[in-house]
DRENDO-1510 file (C-alpha; in Angstrom, 1 decimal, always signed):
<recs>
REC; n; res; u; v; w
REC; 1; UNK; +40.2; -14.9; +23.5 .
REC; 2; UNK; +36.9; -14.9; +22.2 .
REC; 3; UNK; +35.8; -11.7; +20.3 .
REC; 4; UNK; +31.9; -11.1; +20.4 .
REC; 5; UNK; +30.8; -10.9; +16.6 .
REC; 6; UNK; +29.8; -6.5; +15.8 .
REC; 7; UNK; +25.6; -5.7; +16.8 .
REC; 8; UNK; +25.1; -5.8; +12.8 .
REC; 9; UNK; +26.3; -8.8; +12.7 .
REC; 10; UNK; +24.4; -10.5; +15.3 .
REC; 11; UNK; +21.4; -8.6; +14.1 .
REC; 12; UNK; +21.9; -9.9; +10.4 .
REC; 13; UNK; +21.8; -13.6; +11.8 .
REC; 14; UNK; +19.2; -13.2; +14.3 .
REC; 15; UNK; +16.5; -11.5; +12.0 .
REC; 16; UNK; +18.1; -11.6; +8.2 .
REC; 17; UNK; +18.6; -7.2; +8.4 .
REC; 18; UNK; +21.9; -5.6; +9.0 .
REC; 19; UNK; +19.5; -3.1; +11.2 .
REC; 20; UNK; +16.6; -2.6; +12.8 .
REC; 21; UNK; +13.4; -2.5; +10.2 .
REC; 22; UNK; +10.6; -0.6; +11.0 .
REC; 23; UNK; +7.6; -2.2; +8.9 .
REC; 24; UNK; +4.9; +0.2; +7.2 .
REC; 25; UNK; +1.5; +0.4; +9.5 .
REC; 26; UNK; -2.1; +0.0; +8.3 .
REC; 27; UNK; -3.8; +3.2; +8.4 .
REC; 28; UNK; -7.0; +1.1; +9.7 .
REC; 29; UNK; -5.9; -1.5; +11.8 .
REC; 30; UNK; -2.6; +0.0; +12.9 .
REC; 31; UNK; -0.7; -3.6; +12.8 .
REC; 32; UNK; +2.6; -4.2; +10.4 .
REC; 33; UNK; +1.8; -5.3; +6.8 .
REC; 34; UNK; +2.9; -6.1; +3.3 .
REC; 35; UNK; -0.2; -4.9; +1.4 .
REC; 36; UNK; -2.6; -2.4; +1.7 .
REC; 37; UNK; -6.0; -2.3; +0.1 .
REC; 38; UNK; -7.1; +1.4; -1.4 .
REC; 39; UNK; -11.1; +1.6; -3.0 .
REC; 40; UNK; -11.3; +5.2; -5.2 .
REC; 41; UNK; -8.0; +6.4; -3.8 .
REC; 42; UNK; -9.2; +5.4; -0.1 .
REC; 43; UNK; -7.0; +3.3; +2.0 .
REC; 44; UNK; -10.1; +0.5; +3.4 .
REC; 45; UNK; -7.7; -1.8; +5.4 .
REC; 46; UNK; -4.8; -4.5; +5.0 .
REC; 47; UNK; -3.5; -8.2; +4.0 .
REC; 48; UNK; -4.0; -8.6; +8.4 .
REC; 49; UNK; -7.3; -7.0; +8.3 .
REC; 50; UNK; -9.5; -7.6; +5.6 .
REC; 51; UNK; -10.7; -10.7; +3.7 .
REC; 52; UNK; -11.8; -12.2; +0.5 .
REC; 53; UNK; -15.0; -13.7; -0.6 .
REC; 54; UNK; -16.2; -15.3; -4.0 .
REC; 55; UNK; -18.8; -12.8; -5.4 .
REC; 56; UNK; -20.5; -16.2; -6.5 .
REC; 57; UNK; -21.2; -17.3; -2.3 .
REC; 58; UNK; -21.7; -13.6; -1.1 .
REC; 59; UNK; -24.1; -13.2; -3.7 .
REC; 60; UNK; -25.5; -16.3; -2.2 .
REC; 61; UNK; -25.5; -15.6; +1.1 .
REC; 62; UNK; -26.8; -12.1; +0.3 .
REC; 63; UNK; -29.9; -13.2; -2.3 .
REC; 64; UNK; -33.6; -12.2; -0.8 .
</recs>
């Protein structure tokens, strides 16, 4: 007789958590992340929605 393995179990394999994880939410974007980035105490987005530049090119890019 084959015995199903416990829903912890099965969970643990399928996605490496004994339970469900509920991920932390950009403030800004609303989408799951790792990082947030705060300017003055200010929350201005995440690692999904913000991006880096070299000051070097903006300034570039930016120069009148």
């Amino acid at each position: 007789m084959m015995i199903p393995d416990a829903p912890g179990i099965r969970m643990t394999e399928a996605t490496g958590y004994p339970k469900k994880v509920t991920w932390p939410r950009c403030p800004i974007c609303g989408d799951e992340c790792e990082t947030v980035y705060k300017v003055a105490g200010y929350v201005v987005g995440c690692d999904n929605c913000t991006e880096t530049q070299s000051a070097w090119e903006w300034e570039e890019e930016n120069a009148e």
